[in-house]
C-alpha positions as CSV (number, residue, x, y, z in Angstrom):
1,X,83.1,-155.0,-36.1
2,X,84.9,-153.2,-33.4
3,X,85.5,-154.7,-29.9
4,X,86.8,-152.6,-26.5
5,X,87.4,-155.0,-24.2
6,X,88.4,-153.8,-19.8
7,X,90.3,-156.0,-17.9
8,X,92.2,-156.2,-14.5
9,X,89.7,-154.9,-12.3
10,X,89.5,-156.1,-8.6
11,X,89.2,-155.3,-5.5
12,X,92.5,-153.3,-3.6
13,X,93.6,-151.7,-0.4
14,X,93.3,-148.0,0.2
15,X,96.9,-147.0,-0.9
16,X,97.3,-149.6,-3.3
17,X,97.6,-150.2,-7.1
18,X,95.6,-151.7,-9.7
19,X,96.5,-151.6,-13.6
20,X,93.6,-151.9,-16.1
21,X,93.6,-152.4,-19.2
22,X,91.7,-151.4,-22.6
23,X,92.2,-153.8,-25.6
24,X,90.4,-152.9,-29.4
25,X,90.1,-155.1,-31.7
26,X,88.6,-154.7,-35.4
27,X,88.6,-152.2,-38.1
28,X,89.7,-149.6,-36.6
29,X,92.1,-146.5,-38.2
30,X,95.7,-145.7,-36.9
31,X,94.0,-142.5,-35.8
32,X,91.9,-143.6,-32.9
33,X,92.2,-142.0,-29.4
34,X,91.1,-144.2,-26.1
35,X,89.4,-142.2,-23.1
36,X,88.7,-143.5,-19.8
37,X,85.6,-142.8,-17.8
38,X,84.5,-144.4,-14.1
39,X,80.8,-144.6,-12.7
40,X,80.6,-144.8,-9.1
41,X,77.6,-146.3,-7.6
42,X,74.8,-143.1,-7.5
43,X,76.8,-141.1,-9.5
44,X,77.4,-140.0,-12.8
45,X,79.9,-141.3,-14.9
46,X,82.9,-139.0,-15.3
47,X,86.0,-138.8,-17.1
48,X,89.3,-139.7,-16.1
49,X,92.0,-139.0,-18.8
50,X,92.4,-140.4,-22.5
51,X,95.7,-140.4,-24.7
52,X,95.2,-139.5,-28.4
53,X,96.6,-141.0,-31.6
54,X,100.2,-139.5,-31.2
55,X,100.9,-140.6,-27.6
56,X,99.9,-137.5,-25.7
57,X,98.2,-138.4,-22.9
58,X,95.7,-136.4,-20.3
59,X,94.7,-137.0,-17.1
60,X,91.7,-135.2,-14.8
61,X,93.3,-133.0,-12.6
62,X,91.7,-134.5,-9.7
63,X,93.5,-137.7,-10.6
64,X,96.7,-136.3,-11.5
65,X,99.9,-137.5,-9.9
66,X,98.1,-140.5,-9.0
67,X,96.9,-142.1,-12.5
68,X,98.8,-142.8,-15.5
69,X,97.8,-143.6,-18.8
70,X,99.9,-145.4,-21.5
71,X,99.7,-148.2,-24.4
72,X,100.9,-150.6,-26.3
73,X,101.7,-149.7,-29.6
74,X,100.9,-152.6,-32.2
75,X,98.5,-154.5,-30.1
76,X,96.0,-151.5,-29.7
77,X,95.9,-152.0,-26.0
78,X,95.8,-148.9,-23.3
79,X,96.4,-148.9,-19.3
80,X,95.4,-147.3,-16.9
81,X,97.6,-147.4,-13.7
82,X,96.3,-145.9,-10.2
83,X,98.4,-145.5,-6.9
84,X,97.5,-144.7,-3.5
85,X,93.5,-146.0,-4.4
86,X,90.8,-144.2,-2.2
87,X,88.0,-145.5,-1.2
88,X,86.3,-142.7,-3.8
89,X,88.5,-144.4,-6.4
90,X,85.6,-147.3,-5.7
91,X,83.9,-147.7,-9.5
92,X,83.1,-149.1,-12.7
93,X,85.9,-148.1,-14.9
94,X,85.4,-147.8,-18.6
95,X,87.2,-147.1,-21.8
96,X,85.5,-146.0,-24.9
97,X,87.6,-145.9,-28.0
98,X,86.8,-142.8,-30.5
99,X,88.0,-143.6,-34.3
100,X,86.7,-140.3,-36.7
101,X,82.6,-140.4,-36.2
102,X,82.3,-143.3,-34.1
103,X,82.5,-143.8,-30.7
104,X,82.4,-147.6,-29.2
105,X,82.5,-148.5,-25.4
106,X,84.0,-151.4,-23.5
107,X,81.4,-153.4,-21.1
108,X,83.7,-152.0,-17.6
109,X,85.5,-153.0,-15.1
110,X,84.9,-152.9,-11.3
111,X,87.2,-151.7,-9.1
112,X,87.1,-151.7,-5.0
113,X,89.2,-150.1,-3.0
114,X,88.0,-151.5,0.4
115,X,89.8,-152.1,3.8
């Protein structure tokens, strides 16, 4: 049984920063990459950035500069930093956690960037 769990979500000033995190659990291989994807409300969900097995990470270029990716390794636990929020940055973030076939999702995270 394989568990993605989001945390740290909340609500933040515009030009703040948040960190949230993505923790696995189960049988899962050493091989396994973790994505990130945010739905805002009325839209479709879209990606943000992942990092694969070997570290390398990736990061939508309409994000770059201002989101980082990184992990834990041992604990199986990703992050996902964001500076200077916008108000568009407003949504449900998500991780899902690819391992060969299989693809499982976390339940999300809301984040508000709000005034």
């Amino acid at each position: 049984q394989v568990q993605v769990v989001e945390s740290g979500g909340g609500r933040v000033q515009p030009g703040g920063s948040l960190i949230v995190s993505c923790a696995a659990s189960g049988s899962i291989s050493s091989r396994y990459e973790i994505e990130w994807f945010r739905q805002a409300p009325g839209k479709k969900r879209e990606g943000v950035g992942g990092i694969g097995s070997g570290g390398i990470t990736d990061v939508e270029n309409a994000m770059k500069g201002r989101f980082t990716i990184s992990r834990v390794i041992g604990n199986n636990t990703v992050f996902l930093k964001m500076d200077n929020l916008k108000h568009d940055d407003t949504a449900v973030y998500y991780c899902r956690l690819v391992d060969g076939p299989n693809a499982y999702w976390g339940q999300g995270t809301q984040v508000t960037v709000s005034s």
